[in-house]
C-alpha positions as protocol buffer text, in pm:
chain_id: "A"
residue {
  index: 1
  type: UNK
  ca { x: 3782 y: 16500 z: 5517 }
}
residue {
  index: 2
  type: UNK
  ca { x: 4128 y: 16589 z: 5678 }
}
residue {
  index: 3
  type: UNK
  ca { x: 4116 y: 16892 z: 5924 }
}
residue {
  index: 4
  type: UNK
  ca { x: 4420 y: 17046 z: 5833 }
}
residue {
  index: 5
  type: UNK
  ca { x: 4402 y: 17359 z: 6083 }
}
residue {
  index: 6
  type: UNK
  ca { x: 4377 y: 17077 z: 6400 }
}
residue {
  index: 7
  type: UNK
  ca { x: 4687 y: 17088 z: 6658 }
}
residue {
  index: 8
  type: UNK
  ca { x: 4901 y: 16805 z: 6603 }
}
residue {
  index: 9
  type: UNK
  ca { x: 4955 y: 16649 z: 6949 }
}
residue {
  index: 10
  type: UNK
  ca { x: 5137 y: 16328 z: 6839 }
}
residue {
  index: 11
  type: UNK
  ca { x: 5359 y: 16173 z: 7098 }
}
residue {
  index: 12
  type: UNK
  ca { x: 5624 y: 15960 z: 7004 }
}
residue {
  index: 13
  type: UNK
  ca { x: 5509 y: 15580 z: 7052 }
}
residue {
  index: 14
  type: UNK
  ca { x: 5134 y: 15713 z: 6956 }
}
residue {
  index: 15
  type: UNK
  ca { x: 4978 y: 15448 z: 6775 }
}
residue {
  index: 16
  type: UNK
  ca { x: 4619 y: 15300 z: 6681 }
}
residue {
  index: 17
  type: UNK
  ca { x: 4592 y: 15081 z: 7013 }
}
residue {
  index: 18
  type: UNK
  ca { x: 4485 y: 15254 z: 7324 }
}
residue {
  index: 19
  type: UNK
  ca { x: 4798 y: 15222 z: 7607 }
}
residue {
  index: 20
  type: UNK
  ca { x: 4865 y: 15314 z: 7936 }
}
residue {
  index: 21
  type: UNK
  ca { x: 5017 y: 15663 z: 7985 }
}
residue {
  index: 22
  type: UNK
  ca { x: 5402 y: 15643 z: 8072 }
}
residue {
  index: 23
  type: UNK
  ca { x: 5327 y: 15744 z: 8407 }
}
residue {
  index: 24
  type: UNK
  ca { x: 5058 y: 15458 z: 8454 }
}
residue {
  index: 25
  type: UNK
  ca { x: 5289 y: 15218 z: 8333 }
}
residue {
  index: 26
  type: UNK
  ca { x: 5615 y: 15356 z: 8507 }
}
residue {
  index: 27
  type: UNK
  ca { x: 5451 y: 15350 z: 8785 }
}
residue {
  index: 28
  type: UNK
  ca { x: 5312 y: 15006 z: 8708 }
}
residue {
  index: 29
  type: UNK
  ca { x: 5648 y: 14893 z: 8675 }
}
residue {
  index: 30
  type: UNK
  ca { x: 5814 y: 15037 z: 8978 }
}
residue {
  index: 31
  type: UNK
  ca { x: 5528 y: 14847 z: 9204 }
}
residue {
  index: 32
  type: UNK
  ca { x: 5652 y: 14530 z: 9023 }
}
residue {
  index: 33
  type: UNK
  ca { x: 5980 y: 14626 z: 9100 }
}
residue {
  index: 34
  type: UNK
  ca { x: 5911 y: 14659 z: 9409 }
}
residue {
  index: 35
  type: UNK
  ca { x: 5735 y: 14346 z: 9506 }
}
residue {
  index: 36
  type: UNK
  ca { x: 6060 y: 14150 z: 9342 }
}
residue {
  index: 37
  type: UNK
  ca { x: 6237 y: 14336 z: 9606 }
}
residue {
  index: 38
  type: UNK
  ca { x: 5974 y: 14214 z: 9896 }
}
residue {
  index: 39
  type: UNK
  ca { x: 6053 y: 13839 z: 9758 }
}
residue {
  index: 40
  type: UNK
  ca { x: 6408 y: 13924 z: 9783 }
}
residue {
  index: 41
  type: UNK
  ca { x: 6420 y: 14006 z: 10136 }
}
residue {
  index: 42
  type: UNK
  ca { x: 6208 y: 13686 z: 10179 }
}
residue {
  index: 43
  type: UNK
  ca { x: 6452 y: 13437 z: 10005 }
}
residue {
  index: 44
  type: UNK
  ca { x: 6815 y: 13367 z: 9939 }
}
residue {
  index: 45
  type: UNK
  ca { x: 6862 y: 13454 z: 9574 }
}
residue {
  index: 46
  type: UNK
  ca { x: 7224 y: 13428 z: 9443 }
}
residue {
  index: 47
  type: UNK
  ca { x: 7333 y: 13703 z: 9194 }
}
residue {
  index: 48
  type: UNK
  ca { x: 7253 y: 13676 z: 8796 }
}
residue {
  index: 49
  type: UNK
  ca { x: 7391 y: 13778 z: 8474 }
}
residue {
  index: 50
  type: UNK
  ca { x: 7211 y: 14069 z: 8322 }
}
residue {
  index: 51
  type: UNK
  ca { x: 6885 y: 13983 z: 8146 }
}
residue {
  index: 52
  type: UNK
  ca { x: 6937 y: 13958 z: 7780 }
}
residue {
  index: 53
  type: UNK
  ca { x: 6810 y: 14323 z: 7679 }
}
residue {
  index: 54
  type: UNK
  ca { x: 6657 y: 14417 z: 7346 }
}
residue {
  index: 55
  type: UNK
  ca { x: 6726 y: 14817 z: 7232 }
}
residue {
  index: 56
  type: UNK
  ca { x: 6558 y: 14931 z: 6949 }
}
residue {
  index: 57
  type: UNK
  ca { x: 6659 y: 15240 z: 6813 }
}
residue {
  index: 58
  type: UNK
  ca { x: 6468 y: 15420 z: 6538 }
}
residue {
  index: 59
  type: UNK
  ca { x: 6379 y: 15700 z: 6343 }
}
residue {
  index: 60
  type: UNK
  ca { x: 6055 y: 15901 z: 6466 }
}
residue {
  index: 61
  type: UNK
  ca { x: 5717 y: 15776 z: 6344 }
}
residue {
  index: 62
  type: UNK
  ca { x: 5869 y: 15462 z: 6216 }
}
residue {
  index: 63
  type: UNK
  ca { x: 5654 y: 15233 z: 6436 }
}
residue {
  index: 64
  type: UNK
  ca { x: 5855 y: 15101 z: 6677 }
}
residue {
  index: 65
  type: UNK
  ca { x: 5670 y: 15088 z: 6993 }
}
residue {
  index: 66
  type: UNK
  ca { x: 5390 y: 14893 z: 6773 }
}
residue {
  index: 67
  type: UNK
  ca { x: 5716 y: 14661 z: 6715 }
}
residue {
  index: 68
  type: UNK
  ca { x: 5810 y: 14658 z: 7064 }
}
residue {
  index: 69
  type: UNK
  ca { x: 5445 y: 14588 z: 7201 }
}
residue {
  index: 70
  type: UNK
  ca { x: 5407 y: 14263 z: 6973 }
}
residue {
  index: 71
  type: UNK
  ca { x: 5715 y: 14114 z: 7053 }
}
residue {
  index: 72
  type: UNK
  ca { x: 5675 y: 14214 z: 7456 }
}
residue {
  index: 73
  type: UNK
  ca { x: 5380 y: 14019 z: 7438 }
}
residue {
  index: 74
  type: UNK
  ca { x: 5555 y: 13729 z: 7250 }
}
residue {
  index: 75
  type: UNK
  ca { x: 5841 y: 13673 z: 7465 }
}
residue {
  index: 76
  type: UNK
  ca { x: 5705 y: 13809 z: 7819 }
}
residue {
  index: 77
  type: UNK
  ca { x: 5900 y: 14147 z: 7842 }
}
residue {
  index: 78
  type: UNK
  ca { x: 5835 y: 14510 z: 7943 }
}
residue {
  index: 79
  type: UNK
  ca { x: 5852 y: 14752 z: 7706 }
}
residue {
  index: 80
  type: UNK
  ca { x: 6046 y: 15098 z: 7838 }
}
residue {
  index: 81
  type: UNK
  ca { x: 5968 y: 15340 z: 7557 }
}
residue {
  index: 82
  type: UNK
  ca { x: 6110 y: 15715 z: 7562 }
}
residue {
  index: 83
  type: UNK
  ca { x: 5781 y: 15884 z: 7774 }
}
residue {
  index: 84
  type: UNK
  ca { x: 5849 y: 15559 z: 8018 }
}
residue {
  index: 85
  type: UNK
  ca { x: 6214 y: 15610 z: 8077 }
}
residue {
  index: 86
  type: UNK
  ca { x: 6186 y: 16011 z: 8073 }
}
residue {
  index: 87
  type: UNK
  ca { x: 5921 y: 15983 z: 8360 }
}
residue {
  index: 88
  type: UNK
  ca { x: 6142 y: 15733 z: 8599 }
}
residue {
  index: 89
  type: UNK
  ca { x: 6451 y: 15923 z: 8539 }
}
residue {
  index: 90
  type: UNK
  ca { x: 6288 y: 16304 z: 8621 }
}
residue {
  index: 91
  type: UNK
  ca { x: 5973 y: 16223 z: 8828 }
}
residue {
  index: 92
  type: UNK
  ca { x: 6113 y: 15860 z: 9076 }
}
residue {
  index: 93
  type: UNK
  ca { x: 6385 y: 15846 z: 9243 }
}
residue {
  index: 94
  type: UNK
  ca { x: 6439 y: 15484 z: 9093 }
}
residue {
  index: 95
  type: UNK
  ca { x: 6768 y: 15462 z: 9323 }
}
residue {
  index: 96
  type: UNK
  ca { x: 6553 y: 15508 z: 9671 }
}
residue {
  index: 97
  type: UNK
  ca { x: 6335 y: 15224 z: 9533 }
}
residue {
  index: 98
  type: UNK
  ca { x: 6580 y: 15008 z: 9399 }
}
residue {
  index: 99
  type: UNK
  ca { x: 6896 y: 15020 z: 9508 }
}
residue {
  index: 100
  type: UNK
  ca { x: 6940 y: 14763 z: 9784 }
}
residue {
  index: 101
  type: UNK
  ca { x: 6741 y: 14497 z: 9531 }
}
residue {
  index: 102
  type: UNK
  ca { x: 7009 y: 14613 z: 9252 }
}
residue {
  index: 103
  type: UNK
  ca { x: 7325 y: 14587 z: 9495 }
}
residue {
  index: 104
  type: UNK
  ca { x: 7197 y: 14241 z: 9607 }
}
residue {
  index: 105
  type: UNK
  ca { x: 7184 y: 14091 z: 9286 }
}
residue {
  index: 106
  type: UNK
  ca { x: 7503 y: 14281 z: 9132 }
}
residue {
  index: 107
  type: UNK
  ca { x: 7738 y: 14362 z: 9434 }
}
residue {
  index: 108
  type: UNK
  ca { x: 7902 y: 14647 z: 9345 }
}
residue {
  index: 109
  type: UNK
  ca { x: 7865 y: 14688 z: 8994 }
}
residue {
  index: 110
  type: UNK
  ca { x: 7699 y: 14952 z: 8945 }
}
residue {
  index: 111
  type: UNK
  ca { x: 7991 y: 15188 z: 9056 }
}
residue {
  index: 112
  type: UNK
  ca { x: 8192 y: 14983 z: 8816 }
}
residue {
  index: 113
  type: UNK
  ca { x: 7985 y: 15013 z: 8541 }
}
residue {
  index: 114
  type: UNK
  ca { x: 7983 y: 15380 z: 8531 }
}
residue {
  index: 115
  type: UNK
  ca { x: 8323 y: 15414 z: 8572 }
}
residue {
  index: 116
  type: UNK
  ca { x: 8415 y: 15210 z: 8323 }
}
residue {
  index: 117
  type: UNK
  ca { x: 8147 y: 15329 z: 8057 }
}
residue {
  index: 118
  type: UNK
  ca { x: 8293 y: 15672 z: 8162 }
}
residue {
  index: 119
  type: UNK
  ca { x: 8664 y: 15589 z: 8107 }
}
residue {
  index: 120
  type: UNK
  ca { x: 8606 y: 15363 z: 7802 }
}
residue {
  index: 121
  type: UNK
  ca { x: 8370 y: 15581 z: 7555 }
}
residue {
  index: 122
  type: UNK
  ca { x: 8377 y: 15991 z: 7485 }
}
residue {
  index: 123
  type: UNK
  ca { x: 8039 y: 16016 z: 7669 }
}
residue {
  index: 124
  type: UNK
  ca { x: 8062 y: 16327 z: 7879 }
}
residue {
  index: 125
  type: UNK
  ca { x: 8091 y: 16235 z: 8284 }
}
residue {
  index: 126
  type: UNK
  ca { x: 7837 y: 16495 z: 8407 }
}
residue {
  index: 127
  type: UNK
  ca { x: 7530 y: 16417 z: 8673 }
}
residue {
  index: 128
  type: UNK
  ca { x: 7280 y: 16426 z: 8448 }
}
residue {
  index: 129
  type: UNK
  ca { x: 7447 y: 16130 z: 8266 }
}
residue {
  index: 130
  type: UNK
  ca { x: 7555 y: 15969 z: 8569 }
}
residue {
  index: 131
  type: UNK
  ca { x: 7147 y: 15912 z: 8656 }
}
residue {
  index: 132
  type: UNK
  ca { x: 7045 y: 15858 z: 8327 }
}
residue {
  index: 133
  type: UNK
  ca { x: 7254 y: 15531 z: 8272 }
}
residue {
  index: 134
  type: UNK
  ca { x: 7248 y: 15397 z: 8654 }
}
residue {
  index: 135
  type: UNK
  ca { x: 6841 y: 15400 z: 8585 }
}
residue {
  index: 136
  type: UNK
  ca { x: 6863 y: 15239 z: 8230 }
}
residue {
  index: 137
  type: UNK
  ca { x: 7111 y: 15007 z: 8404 }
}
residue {
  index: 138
  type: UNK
  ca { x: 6898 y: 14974 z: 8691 }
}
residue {
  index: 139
  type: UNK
  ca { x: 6592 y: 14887 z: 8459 }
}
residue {
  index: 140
  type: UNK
  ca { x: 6768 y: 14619 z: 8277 }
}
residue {
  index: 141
  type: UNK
  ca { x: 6896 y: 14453 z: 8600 }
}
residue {
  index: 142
  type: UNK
  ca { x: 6554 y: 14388 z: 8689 }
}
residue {
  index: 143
  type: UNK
  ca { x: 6360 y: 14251 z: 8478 }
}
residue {
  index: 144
  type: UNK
  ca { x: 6338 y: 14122 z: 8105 }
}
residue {
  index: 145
  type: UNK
  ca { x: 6313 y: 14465 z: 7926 }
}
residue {
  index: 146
  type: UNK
  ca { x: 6273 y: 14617 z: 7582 }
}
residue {
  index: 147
  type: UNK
  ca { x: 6406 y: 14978 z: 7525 }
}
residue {
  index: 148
  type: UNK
  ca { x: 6270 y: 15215 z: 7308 }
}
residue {
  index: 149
  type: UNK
  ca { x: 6518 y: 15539 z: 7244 }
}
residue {
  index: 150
  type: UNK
  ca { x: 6820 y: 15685 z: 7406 }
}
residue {
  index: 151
  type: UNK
  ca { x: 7085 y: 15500 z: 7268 }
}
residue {
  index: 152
  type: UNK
  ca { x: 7048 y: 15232 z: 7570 }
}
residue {
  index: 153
  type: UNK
  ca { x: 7221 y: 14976 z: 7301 }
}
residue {
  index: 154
  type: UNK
  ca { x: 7522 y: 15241 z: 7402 }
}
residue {
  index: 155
  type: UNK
  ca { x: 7532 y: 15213 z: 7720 }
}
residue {
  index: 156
  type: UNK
  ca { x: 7445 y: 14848 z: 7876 }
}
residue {
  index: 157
  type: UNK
  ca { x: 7707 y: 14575 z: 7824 }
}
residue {
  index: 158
  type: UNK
  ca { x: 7720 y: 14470 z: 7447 }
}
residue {
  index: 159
  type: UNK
  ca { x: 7721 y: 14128 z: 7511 }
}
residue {
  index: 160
  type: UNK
  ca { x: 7377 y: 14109 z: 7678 }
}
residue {
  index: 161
  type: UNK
  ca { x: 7195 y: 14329 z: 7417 }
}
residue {
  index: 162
  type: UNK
  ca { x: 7007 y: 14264 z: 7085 }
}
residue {
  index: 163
  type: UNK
  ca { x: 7049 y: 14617 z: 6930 }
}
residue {
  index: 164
  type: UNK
  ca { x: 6806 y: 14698 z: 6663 }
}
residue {
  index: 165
  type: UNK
  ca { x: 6749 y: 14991 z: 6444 }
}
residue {
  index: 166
  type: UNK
  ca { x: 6476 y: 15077 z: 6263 }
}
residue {
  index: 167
  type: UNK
  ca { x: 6453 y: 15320 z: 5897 }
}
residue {
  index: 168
  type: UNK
  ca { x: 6266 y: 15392 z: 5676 }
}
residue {
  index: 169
  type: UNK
  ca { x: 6176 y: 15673 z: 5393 }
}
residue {
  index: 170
  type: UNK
  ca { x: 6070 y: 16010 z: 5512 }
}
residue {
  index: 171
  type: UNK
  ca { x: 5751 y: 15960 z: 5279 }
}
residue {
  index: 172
  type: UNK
  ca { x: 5637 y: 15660 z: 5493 }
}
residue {
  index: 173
  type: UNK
  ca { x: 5664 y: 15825 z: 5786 }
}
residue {
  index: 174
  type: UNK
  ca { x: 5448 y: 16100 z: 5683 }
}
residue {
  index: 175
  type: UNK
  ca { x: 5189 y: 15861 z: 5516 }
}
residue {
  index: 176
  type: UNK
  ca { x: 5160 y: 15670 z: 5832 }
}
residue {
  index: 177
  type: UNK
  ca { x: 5166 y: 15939 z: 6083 }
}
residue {
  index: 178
  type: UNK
  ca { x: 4949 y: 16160 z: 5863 }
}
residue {
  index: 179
  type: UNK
  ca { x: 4681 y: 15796 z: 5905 }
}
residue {
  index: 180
  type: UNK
  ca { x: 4695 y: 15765 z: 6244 }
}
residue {
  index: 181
  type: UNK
  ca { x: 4631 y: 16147 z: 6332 }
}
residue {
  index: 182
  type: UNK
  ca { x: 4412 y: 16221 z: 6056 }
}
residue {
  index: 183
  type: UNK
  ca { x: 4555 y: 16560 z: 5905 }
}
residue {
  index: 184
  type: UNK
  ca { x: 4749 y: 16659 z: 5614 }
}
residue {
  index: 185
  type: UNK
  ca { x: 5103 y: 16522 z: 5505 }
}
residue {
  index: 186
  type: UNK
  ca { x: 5234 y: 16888 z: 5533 }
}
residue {
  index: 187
  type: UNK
  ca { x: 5173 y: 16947 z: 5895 }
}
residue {
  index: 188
  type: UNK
  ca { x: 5330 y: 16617 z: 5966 }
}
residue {
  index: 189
  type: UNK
  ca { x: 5636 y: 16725 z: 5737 }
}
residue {
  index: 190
  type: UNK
  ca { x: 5693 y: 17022 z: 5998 }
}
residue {
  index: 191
  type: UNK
  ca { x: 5610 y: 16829 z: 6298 }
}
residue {
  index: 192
  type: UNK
  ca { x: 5853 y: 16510 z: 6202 }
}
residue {
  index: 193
  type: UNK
  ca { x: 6148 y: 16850 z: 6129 }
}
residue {
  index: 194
  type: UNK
  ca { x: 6093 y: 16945 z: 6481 }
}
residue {
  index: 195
  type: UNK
  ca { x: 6125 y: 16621 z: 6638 }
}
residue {
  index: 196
  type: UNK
  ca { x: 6449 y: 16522 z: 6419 }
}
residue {
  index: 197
  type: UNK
  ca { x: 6583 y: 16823 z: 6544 }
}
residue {
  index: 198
  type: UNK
  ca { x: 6537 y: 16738 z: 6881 }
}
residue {
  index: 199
  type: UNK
  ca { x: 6643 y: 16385 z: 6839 }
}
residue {
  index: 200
  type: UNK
  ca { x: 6955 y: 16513 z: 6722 }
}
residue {
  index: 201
  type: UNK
  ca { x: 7009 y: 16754 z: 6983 }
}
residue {
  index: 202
  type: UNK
  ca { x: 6990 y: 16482 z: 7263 }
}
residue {
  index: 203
  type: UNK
  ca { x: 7231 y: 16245 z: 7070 }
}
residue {
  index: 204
  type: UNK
  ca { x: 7515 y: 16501 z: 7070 }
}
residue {
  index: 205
  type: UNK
  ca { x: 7436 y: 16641 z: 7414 }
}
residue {
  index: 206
  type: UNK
  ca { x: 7461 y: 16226 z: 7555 }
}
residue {
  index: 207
  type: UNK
  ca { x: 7689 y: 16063 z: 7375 }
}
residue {
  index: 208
  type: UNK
  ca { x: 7866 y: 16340 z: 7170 }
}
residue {
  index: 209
  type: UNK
  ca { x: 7803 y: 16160 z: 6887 }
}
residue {
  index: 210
  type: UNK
  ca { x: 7606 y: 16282 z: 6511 }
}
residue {
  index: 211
  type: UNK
  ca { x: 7371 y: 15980 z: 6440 }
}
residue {
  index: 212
  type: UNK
  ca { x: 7352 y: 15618 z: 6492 }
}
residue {
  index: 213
  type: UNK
  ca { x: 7576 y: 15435 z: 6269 }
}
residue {
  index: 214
  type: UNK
  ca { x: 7474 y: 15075 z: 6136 }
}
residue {
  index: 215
  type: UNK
  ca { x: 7774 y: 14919 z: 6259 }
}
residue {
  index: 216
  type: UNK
  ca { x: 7614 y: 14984 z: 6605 }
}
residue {
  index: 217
  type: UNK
  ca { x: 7358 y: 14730 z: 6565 }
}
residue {
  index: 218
  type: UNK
  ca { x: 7306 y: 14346 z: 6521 }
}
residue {
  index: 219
  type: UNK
  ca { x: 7004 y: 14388 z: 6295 }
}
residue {
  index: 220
  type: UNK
  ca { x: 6869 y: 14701 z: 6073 }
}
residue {
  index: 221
  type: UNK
  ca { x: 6498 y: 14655 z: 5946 }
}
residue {
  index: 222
  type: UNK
  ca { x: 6392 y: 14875 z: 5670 }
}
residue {
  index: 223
  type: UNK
  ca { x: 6012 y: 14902 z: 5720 }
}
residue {
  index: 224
  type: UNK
  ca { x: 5974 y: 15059 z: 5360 }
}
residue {
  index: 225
  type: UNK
  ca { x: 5982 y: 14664 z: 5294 }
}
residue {
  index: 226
  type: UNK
  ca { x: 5907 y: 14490 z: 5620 }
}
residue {
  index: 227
  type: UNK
  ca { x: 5587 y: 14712 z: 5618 }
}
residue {
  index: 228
  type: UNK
  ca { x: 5421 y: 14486 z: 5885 }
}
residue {
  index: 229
  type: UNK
  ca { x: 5452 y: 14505 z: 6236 }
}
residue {
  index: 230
  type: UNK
  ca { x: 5389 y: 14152 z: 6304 }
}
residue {
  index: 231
  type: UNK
  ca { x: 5644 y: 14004 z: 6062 }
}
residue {
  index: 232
  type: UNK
  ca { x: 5902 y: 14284 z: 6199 }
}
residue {
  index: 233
  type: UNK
  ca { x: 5884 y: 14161 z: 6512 }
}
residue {
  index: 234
  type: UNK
  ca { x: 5879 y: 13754 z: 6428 }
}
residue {
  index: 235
  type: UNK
  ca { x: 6204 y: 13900 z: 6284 }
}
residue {
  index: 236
  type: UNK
  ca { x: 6363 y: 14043 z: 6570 }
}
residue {
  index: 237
  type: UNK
  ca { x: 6226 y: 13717 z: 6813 }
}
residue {
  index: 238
  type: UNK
  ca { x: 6324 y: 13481 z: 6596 }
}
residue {
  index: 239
  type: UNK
  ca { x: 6745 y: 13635 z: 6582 }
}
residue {
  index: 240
  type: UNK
  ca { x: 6696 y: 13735 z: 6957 }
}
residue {
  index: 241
  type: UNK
  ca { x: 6600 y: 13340 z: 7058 }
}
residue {
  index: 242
  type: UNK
  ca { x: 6937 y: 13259 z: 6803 }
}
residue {
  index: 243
  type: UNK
  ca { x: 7197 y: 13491 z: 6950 }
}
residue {
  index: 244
  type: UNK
  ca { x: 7096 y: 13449 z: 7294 }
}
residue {
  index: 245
  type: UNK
  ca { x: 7023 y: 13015 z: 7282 }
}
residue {
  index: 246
  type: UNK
  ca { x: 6653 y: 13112 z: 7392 }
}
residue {
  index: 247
  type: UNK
  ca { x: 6415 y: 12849 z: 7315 }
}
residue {
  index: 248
  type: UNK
  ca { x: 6105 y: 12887 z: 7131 }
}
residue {
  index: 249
  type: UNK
  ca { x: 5771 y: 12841 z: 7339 }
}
């Protein structure tokens, strides 16, 4: 039977399969990082074009880390959920680390970039800004990434990202979430409130901006309909490998 009086402690990304906390794999990722950067030193490698970068965007408790996991696993990315990005950006100073790697491989453009992202969009020039987007830019300099959150599809060049959004109904978000936590529908109701609140709150405070429009995005999958993971994600490799002339195997 459903304990119904239980704290919900559902973090966003929380699914069946047992993961790595963020801060295990941030951390995970910075030593990789880092090692990349040992190499560096060690050999003469010329500057390349930004990775081709997947951002999913999505509506709380849709599934989209599940999404995100599958397809890392199919086409040999990371996956840089919310909890991942969150703990680089407050708890590493991803710069210290990363810098002199980033600058080698992109001379200069980092400065560029946020000066241009700055003069080109309403997105408020503030410091807290100014870090957030150097790390997310950072991140998708090195190294094959999938984003989870934040409006990254916003912020790195459009031309090197597969933007993807992610709805469905507010009924099978409560269904599933109410599954995987084992409590009533009702408590879920309240908790998904809180966290579209919140969700909300950071997309104005960012990018000054209500919701994510459609328009933003090269492909919207309703998962009322595309109900499984797996196919959801053979979707999003299979138009990934198309727009970006990626062959398959």
């Amino acid at each position: 039977m459903v304990d119904s009086n239980k704290n919900i402690e559902y973090i966003p990304g929380y699914y069946a399969e047992k993961k790595q906390s963020a801060a295990d794999l941030a951390d995970r990722y910075i030593r990789e990082w880092d090692k990349e950067q040992q190499k560096m030193k060690k050999e003469d490698i010329q500057p390349e074009k930004l990775f081709p970068t997947i951002c999913f965007s999505r509506i709380i408790g849709v599934g989209a880390v599940e999404i995100a996991d599958i397809l890392a696993k199919r086409i040999g990315y990371r996956v840089v959920d919310r909890q991942i990005l969150e703990h680089i950006t407050n708890e590493i100073k991803l710069s210290d680390i990363t810098t002199d790697f980033f600058d080698k491989r992109y001379p200069g453009k980092m400065n560029e970039y946020l000066s241009h992202l700055f003069n080109e969009t309403s997105f408020p020039d503030n410091d807290y800004n100014r870090h957030l987007f150097a790390t997310i830019r950072a991140i998708a300099g090195l190294g094959p990434t999938i984003f989870i959150g934040w409006g990254t599809h916003l912020v790195l060049p459009r031309e090197h990202v597969m933007a993807v959004r992610f709805v469905c109904s507010k009924g099978y978000r409560v269904k599933r979430l109410a599954t995987i936590l084992n409590v009533e529908e009702q408590e879920i109701e309240r908790k998904l409130e809180d966290f579209n609140l919140k969700q909300s709150y950071f997309y104005k405070k960012v990018y000054h901006l209500e919701k994510a429009s459609t328009q933003e995005f090269d492909l919207v999958i309703n998962c009322d309909y595309i109900k499984d993971p797996q196919w959801a994600a053979e979707i999003v490799e299979e138009n990934f490998r198309k727009k970006f002339s990626i062959r398959t195997g």
